[in-house]
Structures are given as C-alpha cells and as structure tokens.
C-alpha positions in Angstrom: 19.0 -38.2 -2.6 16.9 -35.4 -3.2 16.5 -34.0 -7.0 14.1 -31.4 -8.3 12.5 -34.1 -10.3 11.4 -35.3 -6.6 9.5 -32.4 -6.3 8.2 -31.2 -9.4 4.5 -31.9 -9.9 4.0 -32.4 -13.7 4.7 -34.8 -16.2 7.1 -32.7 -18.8 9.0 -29.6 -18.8 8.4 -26.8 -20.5 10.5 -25.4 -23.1 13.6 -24.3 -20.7 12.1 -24.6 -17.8 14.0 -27.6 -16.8 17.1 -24.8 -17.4 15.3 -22.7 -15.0 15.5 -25.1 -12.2 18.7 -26.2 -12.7 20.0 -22.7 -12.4 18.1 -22.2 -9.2 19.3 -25.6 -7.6 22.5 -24.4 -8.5 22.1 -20.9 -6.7 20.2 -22.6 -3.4 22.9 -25.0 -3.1 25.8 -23.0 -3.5 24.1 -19.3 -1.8 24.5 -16.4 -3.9 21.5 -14.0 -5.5 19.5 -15.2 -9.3 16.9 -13.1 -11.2 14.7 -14.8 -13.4 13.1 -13.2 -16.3 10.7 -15.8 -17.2 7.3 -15.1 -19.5 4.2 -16.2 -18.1 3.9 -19.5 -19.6 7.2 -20.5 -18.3 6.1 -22.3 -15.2 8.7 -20.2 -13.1 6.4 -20.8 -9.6 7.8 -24.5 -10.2 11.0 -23.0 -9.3 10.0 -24.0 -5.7 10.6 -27.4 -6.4 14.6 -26.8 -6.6 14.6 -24.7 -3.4 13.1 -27.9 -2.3 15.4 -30.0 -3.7 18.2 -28.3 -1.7 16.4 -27.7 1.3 18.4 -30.1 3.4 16.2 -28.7 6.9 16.2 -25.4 5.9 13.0 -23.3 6.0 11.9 -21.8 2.4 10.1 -18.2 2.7 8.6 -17.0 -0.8 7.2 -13.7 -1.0 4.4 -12.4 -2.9 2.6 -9.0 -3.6 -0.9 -10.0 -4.1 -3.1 -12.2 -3.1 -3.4 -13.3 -6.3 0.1 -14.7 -6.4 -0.1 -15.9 -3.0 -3.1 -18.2 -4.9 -0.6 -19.7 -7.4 2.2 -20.7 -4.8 -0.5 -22.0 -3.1 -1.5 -24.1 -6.0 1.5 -25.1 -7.1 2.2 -26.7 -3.5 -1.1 -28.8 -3.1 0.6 -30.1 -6.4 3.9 -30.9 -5.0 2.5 -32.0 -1.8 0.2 -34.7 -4.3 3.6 -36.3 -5.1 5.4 -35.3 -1.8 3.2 -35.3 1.2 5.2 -34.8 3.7 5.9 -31.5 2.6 4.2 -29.0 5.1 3.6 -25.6 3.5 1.2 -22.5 5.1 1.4 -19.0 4.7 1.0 -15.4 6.5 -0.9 -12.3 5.2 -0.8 -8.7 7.0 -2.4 -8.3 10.1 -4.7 -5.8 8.6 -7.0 -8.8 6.4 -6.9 -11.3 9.8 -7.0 -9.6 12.9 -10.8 -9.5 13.9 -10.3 -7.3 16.7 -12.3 -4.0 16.2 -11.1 -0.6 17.5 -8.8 2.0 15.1 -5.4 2.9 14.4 -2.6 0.9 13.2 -3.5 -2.9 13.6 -0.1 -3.5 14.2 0.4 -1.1 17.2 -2.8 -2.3 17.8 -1.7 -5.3 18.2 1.1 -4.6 20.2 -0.5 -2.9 22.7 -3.7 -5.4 23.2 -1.4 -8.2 23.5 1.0 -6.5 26.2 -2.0 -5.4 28.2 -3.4 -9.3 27.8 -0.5 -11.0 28.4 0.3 -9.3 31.9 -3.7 -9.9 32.9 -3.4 -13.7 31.7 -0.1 -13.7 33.8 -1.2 -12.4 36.7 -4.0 -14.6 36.6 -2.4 -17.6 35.7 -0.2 -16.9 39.1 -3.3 -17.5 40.9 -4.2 -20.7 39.2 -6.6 -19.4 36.2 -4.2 -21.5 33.4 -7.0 -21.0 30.8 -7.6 -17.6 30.4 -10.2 -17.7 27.9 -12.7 -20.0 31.2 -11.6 -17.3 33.5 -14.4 -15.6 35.0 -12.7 -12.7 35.3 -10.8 -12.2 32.1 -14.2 -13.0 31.0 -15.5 -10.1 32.8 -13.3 -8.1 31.8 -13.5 -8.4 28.2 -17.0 -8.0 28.5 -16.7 -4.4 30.2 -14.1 -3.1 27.3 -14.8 -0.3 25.3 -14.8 -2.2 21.6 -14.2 1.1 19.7 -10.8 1.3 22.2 -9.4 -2.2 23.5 -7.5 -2.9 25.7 -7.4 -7.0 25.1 -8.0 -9.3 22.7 -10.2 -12.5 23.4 -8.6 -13.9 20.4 -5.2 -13.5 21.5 -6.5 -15.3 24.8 -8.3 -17.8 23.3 -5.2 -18.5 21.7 -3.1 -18.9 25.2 -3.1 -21.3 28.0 -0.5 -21.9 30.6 1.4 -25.1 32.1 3.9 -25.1 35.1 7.5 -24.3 34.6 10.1 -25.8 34.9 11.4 -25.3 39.0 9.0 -22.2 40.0 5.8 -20.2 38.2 4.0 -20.8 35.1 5.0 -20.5 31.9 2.8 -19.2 28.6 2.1 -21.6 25.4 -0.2 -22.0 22.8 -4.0 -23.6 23.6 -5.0 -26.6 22.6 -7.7 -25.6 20.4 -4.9 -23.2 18.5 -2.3 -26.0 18.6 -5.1 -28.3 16.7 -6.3 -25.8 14.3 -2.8 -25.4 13.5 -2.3 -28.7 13.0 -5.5 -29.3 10.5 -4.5 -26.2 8.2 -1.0 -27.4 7.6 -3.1 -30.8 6.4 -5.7 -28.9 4.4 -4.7 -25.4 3.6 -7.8 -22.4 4.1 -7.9 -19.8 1.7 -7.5 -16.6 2.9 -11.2 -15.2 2.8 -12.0 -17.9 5.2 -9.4 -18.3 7.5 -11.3 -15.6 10.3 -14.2 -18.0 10.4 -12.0 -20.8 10.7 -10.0 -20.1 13.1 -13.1 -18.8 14.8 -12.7 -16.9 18.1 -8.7 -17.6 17.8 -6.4 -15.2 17.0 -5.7 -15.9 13.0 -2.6 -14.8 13.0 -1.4 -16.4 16.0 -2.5 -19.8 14.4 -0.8 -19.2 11.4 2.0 -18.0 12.9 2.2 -21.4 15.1 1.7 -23.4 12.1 4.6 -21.7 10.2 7.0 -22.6 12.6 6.7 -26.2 11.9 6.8 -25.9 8.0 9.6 -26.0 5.4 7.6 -23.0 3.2 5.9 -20.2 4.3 4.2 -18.2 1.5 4.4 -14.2 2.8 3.5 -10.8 1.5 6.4 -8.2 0.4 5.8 -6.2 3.6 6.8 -9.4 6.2 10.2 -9.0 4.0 10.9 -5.7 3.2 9.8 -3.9 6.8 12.9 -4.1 8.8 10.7 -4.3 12.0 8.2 -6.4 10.8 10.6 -8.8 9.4 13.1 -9.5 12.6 9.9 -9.9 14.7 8.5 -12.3 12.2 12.0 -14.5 12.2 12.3 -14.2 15.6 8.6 -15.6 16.1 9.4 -18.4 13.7 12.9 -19.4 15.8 15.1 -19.1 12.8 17.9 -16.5 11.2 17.6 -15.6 7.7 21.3 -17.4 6.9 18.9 -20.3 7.4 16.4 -19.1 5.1 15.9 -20.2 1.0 14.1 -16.8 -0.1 12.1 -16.8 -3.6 10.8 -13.4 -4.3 7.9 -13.4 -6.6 6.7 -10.7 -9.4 10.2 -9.3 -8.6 10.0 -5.8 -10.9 8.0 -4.9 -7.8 10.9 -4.8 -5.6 11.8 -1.4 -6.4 8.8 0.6 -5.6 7.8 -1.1 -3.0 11.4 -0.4 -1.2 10.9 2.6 -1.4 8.0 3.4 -0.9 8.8 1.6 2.8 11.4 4.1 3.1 9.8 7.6 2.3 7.7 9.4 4.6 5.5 12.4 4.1 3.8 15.7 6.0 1.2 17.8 5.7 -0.1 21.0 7.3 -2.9 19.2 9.3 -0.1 16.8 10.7 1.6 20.0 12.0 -2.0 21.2 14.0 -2.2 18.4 15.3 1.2 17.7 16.3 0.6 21.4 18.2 -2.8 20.4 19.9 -0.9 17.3 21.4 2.1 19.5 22.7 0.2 22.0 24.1 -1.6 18.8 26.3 2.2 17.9 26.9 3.8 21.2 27.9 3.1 21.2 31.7 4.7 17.8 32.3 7.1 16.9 30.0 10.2 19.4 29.7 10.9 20.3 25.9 7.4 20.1 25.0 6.8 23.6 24.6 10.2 24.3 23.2 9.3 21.6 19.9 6.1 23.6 19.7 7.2 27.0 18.9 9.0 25.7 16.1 5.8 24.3 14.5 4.4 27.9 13.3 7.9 27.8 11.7 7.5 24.6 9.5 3.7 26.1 8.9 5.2 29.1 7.3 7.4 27.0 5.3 4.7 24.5 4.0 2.5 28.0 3.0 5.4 29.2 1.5 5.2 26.8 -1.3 1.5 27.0 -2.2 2.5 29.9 -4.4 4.5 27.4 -6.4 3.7 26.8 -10.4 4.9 23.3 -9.9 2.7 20.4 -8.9 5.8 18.6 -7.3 9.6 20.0 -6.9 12.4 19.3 -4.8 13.0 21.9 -1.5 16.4 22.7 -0.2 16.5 20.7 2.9 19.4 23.2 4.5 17.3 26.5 3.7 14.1 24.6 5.5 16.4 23.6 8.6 17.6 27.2 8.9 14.1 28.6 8.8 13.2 25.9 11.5 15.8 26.5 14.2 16.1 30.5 13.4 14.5 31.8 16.2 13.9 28.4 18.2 15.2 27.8 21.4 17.5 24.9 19.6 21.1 25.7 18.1 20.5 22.7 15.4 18.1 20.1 14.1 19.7 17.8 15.8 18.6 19.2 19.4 14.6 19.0 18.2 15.1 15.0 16.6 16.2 14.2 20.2 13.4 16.4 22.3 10.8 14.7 19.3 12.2 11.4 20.3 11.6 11.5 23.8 8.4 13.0 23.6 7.1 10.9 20.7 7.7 7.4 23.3 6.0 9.1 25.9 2.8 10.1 24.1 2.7 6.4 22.4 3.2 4.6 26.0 0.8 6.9 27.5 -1.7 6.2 24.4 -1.4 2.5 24.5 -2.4 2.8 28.2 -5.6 4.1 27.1 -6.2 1.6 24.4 -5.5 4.8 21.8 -3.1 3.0 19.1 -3.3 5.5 16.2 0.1 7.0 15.2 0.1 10.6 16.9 1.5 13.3 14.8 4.1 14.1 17.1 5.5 10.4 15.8 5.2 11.5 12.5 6.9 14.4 12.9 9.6 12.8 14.7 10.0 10.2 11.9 9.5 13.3 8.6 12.1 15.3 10.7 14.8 12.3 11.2 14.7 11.1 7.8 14.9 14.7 6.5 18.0 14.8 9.0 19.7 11.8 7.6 19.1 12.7 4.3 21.5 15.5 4.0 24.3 13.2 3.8 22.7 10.4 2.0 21.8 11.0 -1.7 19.8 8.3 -2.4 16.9 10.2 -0.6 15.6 13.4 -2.1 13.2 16.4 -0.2 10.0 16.9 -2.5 7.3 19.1 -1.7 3.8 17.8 -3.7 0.6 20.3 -4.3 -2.1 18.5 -4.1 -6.2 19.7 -3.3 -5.6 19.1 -0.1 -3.1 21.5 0.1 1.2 21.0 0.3 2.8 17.6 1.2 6.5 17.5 2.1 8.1 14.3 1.4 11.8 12.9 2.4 11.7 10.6 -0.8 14.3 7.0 -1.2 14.8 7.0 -4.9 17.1 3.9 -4.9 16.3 0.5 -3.1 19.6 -1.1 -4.0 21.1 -0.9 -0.3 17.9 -2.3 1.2 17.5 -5.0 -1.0 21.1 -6.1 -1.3 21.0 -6.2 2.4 17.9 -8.1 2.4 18.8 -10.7 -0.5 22.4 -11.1 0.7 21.7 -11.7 4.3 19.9 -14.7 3.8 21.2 -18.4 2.2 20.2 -17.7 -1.2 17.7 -15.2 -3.0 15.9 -15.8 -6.4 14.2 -13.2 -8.1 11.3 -14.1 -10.5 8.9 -12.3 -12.6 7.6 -12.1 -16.2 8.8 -8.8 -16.7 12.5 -8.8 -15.9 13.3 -7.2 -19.1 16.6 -6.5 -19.7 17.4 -9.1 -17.0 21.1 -7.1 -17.0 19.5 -3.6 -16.6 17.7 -5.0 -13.0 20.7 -6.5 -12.2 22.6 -3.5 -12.1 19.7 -1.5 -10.9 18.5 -4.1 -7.9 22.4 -4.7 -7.0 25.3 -2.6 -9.2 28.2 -4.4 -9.7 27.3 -7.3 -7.2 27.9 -10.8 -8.2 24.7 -12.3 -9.6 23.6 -14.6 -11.8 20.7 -14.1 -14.5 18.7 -15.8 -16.9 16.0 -14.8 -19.3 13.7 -17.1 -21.2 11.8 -17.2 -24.4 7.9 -17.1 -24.7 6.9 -20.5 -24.4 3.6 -19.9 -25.7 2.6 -20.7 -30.2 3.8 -17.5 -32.0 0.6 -18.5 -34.2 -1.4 -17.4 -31.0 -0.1 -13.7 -31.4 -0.3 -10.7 -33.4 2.3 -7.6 -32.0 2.4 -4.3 -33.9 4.2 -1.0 -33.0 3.2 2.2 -34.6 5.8 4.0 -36.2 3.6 7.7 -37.2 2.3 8.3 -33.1 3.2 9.6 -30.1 2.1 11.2 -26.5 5.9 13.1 -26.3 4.9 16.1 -24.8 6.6 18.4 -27.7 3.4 16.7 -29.9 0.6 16.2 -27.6 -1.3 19.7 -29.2 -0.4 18.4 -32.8 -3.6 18.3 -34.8 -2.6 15.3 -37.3 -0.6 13.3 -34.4 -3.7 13.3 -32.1 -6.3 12.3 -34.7 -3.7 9.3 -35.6 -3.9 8.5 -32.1 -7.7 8.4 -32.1 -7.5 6.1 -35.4 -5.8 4.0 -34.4 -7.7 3.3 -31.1 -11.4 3.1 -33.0 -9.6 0.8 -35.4 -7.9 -1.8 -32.7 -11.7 -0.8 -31.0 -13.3 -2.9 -33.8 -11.7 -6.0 -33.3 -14.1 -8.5 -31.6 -13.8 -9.2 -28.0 -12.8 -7.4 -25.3 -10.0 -5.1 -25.3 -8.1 -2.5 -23.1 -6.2 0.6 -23.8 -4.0 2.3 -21.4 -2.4 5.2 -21.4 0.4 7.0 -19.6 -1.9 9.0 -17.4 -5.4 9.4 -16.2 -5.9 13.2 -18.0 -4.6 11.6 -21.4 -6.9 9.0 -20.9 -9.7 11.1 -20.6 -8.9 13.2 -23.4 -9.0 10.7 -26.1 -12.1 8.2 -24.0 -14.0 11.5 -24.6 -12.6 11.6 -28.2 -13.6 8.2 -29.5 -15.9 6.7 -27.1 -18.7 7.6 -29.1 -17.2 6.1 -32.4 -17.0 2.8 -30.8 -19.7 0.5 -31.6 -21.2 -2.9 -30.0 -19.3 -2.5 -27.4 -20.0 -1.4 -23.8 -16.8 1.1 -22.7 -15.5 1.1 -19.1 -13.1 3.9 -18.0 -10.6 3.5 -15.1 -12.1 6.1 -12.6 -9.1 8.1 -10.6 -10.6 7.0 -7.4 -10.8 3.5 -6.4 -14.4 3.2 -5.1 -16.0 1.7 -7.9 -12.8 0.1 -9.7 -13.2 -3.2 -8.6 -17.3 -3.7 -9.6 -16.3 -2.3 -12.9 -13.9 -4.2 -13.3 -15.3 -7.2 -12.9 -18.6 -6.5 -14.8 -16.1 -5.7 -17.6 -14.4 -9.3 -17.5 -18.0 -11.1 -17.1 -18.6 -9.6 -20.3 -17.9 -12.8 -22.7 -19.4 -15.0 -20.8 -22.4 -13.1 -21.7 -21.3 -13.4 -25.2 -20.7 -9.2 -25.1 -17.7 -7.6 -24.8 -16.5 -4.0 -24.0 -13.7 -1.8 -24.1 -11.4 -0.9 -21.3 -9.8 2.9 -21.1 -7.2 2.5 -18.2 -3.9 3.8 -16.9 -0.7 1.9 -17.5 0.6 1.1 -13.7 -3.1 1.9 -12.9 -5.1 -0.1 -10.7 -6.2 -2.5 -14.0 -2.7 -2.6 -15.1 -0.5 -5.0 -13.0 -1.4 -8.3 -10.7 -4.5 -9.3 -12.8 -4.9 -12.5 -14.5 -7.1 -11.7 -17.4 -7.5 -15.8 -18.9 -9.1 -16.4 -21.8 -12.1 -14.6 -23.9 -11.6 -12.2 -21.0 -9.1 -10.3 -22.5 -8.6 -10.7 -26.3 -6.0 -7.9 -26.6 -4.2 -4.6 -25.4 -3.0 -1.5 -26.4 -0.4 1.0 -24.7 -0.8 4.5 -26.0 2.7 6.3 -25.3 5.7 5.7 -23.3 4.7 6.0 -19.5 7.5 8.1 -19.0 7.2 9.9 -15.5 6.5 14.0 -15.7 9.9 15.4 -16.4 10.9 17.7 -14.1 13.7 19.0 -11.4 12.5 16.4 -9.5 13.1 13.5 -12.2 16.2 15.4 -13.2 17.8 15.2 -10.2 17.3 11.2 -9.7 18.9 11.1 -12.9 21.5 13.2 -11.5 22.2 10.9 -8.9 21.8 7.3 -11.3 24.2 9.1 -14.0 26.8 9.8 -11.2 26.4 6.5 -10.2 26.3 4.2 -13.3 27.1 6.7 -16.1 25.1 7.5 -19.4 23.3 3.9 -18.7 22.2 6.0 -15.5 19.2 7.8 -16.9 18.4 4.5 -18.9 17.9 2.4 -15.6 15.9 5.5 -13.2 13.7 7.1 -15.8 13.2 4.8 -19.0 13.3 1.5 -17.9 10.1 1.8 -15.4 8.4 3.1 -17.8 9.0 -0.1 -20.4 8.3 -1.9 -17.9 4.9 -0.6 -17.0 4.0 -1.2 -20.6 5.0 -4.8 -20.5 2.9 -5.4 -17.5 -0.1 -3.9 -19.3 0.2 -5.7 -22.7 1.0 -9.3 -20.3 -2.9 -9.5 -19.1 -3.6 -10.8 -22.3 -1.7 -14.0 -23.1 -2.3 -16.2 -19.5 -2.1 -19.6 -21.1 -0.7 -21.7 -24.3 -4.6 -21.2 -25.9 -4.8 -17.7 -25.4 -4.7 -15.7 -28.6 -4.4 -11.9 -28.5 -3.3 -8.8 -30.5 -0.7 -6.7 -28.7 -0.2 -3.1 -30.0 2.6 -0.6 -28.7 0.6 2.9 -29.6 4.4 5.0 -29.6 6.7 5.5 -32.2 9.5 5.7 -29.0 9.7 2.0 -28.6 11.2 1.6 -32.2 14.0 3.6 -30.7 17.2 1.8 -30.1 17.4 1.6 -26.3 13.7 1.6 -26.0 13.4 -1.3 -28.4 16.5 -3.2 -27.1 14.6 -2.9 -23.6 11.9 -5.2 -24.9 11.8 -9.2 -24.6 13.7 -10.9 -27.1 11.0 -12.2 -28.5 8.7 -9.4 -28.9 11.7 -7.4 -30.9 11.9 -10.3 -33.1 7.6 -10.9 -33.9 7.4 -7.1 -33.6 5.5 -5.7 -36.8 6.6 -2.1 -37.8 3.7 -0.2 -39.1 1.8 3.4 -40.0 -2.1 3.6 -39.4 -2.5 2.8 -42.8 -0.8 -0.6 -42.4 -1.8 -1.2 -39.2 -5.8 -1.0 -40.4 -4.3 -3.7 -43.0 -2.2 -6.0 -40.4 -5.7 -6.1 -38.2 -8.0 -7.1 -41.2 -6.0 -10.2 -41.9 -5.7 -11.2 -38.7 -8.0 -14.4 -37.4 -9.5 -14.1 -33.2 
C-alpha cells in the first residue's frame, strides 16, 4: 500500500511538515478544497508526495506562475523519482516560450489557424499515399514558398505528424515516430525549459510535450493552462481526461486572485475604435450590419473624449449613461442588437483573416468582447466599468474585482484542490476571500527556520498615509531611517508602495549612502532584469549595493534571493491601493457581501500581503540570516498586525528611530 513516506525524497521531516502531508493525503483521498500557509522553509512542494500517495491512476496537475517555481517542482520530482522511478512526471509552458514558428499575432490563434490549414494539406495528401508529410515533396514545396512573416503551416507541426491506415477505409492521423521517441526520452530525462526548442529540434515543442503528458501521472503547468476557460478544456481534452479525475496542487497560491481577474477584465482604447472603423468600412459592402455597428463608433469616440477632461487618473463610468449615448441615434433599439451584429461580424473577419495567414486579434473582436462584458456586467456586480487616463490617452475597462466564482468553479470541479504558498496570511481571511462560506480546510505553519538567524523591527513614529506624506518631521524620519538600515553590511532592498514615493526619497538619500552601489527599480521593464542581476552578483564580488524598488514591483515577488544575495529588506508604508471611487466601490461590494470584515479582505489584506512577499526574498534557507524592517507605524494596528504571521507578531520588535539606530548596532550579519 501506498504511503506518503513511499514518496517522500528526504531523510527527516521538517518541523510540521509531516502535519502538512498528512492533511493533504487526507484532502486527496477524501476530495474537498485545503490552503496551506506554509513559510518558505517548510518544504510545502513535498506536498506532492501525498497527492502521490493517493493517486490510485489518477493524473496529478500542479500549477505554477513562474518559471522559477516550475524549477522547484521540477526538482523536487527528479527527487522522488530517485526513490520512485517509475514515477513519470513532464510539464507544459505557454505556447508563447515554445512555439518556433515565426509570423505575428496571437501564438495561440496562430496556432490554431497554421495547424487547421496543415492538417487538411497533410490529409489531403495522405489520401494520395504521402503518409509522412514532413518527406512530401510537395508539403515540402510548399513550406518553402510561404510567406514566413504570414504562415500558413507549420513544418514543426508536420514534422510532428505521420499517418497509418484506418481501421475499414482512409487514413487516420498520429504522432511521428521521431515525436513519439523524443517523447519518450524527456519523460526519462527531463529538458529544462530554455532548451527544449533545440531539443525537440524541427518538432513542434509543444506537441511533444503535450504527447508526453498524456502518459504521465504529473504534469507541472503554468496558471494560464488552469485558469483560461478555453485554454484549459482544450488542454484536458488533449490529455483524454476530465478534471473529476484530476489531483490539482496550486502553487504560490496568493496569486490566484489577480491573476483571475485579470483573465476576466478587458479594456479599450481610442485607437481600438479607428481601427475597429477602418475594418468596417472594408466590411460594409458585403456583410449586412457592417455599416450599421460603424456609425455608432463616432459615438463611443465622443464618449472616450469626454473623459479626458477628467481630474481623476482612474474612476468608475456609469455603464447605463454610456449605453444610452451609444444607441441614441443608432440604427439599434438596444445594446443588445450591436453585441449580436459584433458577433457575427467579428467570426467573419477572424475566418477570413486566418485564410490569409493574418492571426492578430482584429479590433472589431475586441470590441465585440469590451462591449459583451460591459453588457453582462450590468447585472453582475462583481465587475465594475473604469475609465484609466493614461499618456496614451483614455482606457475603458469592464474590470472583475472578485475571483471567488471562477476559482470555486475551478477548485471544486476537479477531485481535490490544494492551495500552497508562503504568504497565506491569515489563512482564514483567503479562505473566505478565495471561497466565502464554502467548506474548506486550512492550516498555517510556523517558521521553521533559527529565530537566532533573524532580526524584525517595525517602526512605531513613520508613515506614507497620505494625510502625512508633506509632514516635514515624518518625511525626514523616513529618510533616517532608510540611511541608517542603508549602513548595514551587505546588500539590502527597500521598497516602497509606489514608484513616485520611491523616487522621492532615492533622490533624498541616495547620496547619503556610502560603499554601496544603489540600483533603482526603473518604471519600464527594459533594463530591470540586467540590473537586477548585476545587483545580486554584487557579493560574490565581495561589494554590495542597495536596492530602491516597488513593493508588487517587478523585484518584489517570484525571486529567490539565497544567501549573501540579500542580507535584508525594508517596506516603507502600507501598499495600500490609491483610495478612490473606484476602491470605494469594491469595498462597497465586499462589505455587502461579508460585512465590516469586507473592506479588511478587498483593500487591506492585498496590501499586507504585498509586503510579506517583499520582506520573504530574504530568508530562502535555514543559514540565511537577515534583518526585516516594516517602515509603517500602520502595521502595529490591530487588524493590520493580526494580519501578519504568527510568528512575526510574536519576534516583532516595536521601536522609534532612536531605538531602531540602537536595535541595528547590536545586531551581528
């Protein structure tokens, strides 16, 4: 009989870890939903080895956000397969990092329309006796002739194809014999993602992998396979099974939220409206309604130009006052009447598109899709209408606030769910945020790692409220207390709620700080990454520097900062989002729906837990030692503090500037 202690790869457990699994056993054997607040240190990826346990045939999908955590589920499975090699794990990254095929637009409608184009070539060839279409001279030919910048098939997709005879008449289409032994060999010995294009070399990667998942019990996924309604029912179908069959293990789980709902919003802007009205007007002599949807477009113009006057970088619109403006003066009695024209037209322009090997989404689609959601959403709260100004000029936005339907549907449709992360904290709070009242069970664990290893001050005399942000003697405590946790040896990083605090107090103390090289998170992306990683190669240069970043900024969350890399972090100010109608409203709608604990759970929680994920680069591993400063006299608030991990209330030092210069000089890096 099968036990986790069959499948788990080291020699001891961790202090509750063994806990942990047991409660996760418990959960895949039985179904149901588990969260898992576990610290890093905990071990919680050796959860897998329960879901394992109680496998009995059942396929295991675990889903990840980064890369990065795709690495350590990969890791932890070369460990179990060690002790258990019969275990066959692989696992299956967006199209967008495999597919080699050049050409623009979405890869996956991309995709889609190379591989319906290739598939009725190979078939028709295959009818005539070519079985390998990859040695036919004429596919060959063909290929050869294509427009790369605009394809219309995919040699790797080809490559990737053969055909046999079917059963009584005709031929019937199956995977080659080069993809079914590539396959074969990376279930055996696993290729890192960055490699897997050259090895698969001149098959279609994603094809391969896709093969080889359907003959494993794990495949390792990114959140999008999951949370994509489309993308997910395609991907189960390709793998044969239904997600009542399915062991899910959702990874880094805190994520869940955004990324929901960021799925589910959808946005438009004034250049989506030109050119939804260039690609009408090419419409309006053969397709009937075309010229009807465009007169309404100077409409919606009007509208969007409306609300560039507007003192307010974002605010909600009223989403009946923008669908009487629409239709007033339309050839349409409702909205209604334009979704279904838009609908119509918008599969016509996309068939006709893919014809031509043109795969981008047309802005008659996006319309179509802004203009349905905006529909929907006047008798569904959970989404808001938001206008943004922006330098590029006003973006409308039909905005989900609340992913609890979505992932309710998605966790409870499948045999069991478990939620993991390091930052589940309250455990109860993401409970009734992820699922309401729903019956689930949760579990939070202590920090693992030698309290020794770990200083953690909060400053009681500071703060970035917005009511004291022009405060002379609260901003030069600020700026104190970063040149004094500045001085501290090693690298450090400081983050802050936004990108124009940031800059306000870099600019402030940069010059202060001595012996060390500063780096400050740029608000564009081009750069991040080299900066980044020059900051981190820092010790082993025996230098070190100090980090100005963003808390839920791009050097904030999914980095694994081991070692002299990071020797401590500070968070200036609660990351509270901008306060306006906006924000009111969602916490309107989370009052109405959970009570007083509403505003708690949409507005204050986030923002704790963006802070957690900042100060959590810095103690990876039992050796680490680190300082951990909360830079806000808001977190020694009742239901700010009582947010916090157990165990960070209870090491939690209280302090002023004037302590916390004293707390810092008697602690040993």
């Amino acid at each position: 009989m099968d036990t986790i202690d069959t499948f788990f790869p080291y020699s001891g457990f961790r202090p509750g870890q063994r806990h942990m699994l047991e409660v996760a056993a418990t959960v895949a054997r039985d179904g149901g939903i588990a969260m898992i607040d576990a610290p890093t240190g905990s071990g919680k990826s050796s959860v897998v080895a329960s879901l394992l346990a109680e496998r009995k045939g059942r396929k295991i999908v675990i889903a990840v956000r980064t890369i990065s955590q795709l690495t350590t589920f990969i890791r932890e499975l070369e460990l179990v397969k060690k002790k258990q090699p019969q275990i066959k794990t692989v696992y299956l990254v967006g199209k967008g990092s495999m597919c080699p095929l050049g050409g623009e637009g979405d890869v996956y409608r991309r995709c889609e329309g190379v591989k319906a184009f290739s598939n009725s070539l190979m078939r028709d060839r295959a009818e005539k006796g070519a079985m390998i279409p990859a040695k036919d001279p004429f596919i060959v030919q063909q290929i050869r002739r294509m427009d790369k910048e605009h394809p219309l098939l995919c040699p790797y997709y080809i490559s990737s194809k053969m055909f046999v005879p079917a059963e009584g008449v005709g031929v019937r289409m199956v995977p080659s014999t080069e993809l079914r032994n590539k396959a074969d060999r990376v279930i055996q010995n696993p290729v890192s993602p960055r490699d897997l294009t050259e090895y698969s070399s001149g098959l279609c990667p994603y094809e391969l992998m896709m093969h080889a998942a359907k003959n494993t019990d794990v495949v390792i996924l990114n959140y999008h396979h999951l949370f994509d309604r489309q993308i997910r029912e395609q991907l189960y179908a390709n793998l044969g099974v239904e997600e009542q069959d399915i062991l899910l293990l959702i990874d880094e789980a805190h994520n869940c939220g955004d990324v929901i709902t960021g799925i589910e919003s959808v946005t438009m802007e004034e250049r989506d409206l030109e050119q939804a009205s260039r690609e009408l007007s090419g419409m309006a002599r053969r397709h009937k309604g075309a010229e009807a949807v465009r007169h309404i477009i100077p409409r919606l113009t009007e509208f969007i130009r409306g609300l560039q006057n507007s003192a307010e970088a974002e605010d909600w619109f009223d989403p009946a006052i923008f669908d009487r403006m629409i239709v007033r003066e339309s050839l349409y009695k409702d909205m209604d009447e334009i979704v279904d024209d838009l609908m119509g037209l918008s599969e016509t322009i996309r068939e006709k598109n893919q014809k031509s090997g043109e795969f981008r989404e047309t802005a008659i689609e996006r319309l179509t899709e802004f203009l349905l959601r905006l529909s929907n959403s006047a008798t569904d709260p959970s989404f808001l209408t938001v206008y943004r100004r922006e330098e590029s000029g006003i973006t409308l936005e039909v905005r989900s606030i609340d992913p609890a339907a979505s992932l309710s549907e998605v966790c409870g449709s499948h045999a069991c769910a478990i939620l993991i992360s390091g930052t589940l904290s309250p455990v109860e709070s993401f409970r009734k945020y992820y699922f309401g009242n729903a019956n689930v069970t949760t579990l939070s664990l202590p920090n693992a790692f030698p309290k020794e290893n770990r200083l953690i001050a909060c400053a009681s005399d500071i703060t970035t409220a917005y009511s004291m942000r022009q405060n002379k003697d609260n901003t030069n405590r600020i700026a104190g207390y970063i040149r004094a946790f500045s001085a501290l040896k090693g690298n450090r990083a400081i983050y802050f709620p936004s990108y124009q605090i940031l800059e306000t107090y870099a600019e402030q103390t940069r010059h202060d700080i001595r012996g060390k090289k500063v780096y400050i998170e740029p608000r564009d992306a081009a750069g991040a990454g080299a900066a980044l990683t020059e900051f981190l190669s820092l010790p082993a240069r025996h230098e070190s520097g100090i980090m100005f970043a963003v808390t839920g900024g791009k050097w904030s969350e999914g980095l694994d900062y081991r070692g002299e890399m990071l020797s401590g972090a500070m968070v200036i100010g609660l990351p509270l989002a901008p306060f306006n109608r906006v924000r009111k409203m969602m916490i309107e709608y989370y009052r109405h729906k959970f009570g007083p604990e509403g505003e708690f759970l949409c507005y204050t929680l986030p923002a704790v837990n963006r802070s957690l994920q900042a100060l959590g680069r810095v103690l990876r591993t039992p050796e680490d030692r680190g300082v951990l400063v909360l830079g806000e006299k808001r977190f020694l608030e009742k239901k700010v503090r009582d947010a916090l991990p157990a165990w960070m209330q209870e090491e939690m030092i209280t302090c002023d500037y004037d302590t916390f210069r004293e707390v810092l000089a008697q602690w040993k890096p």
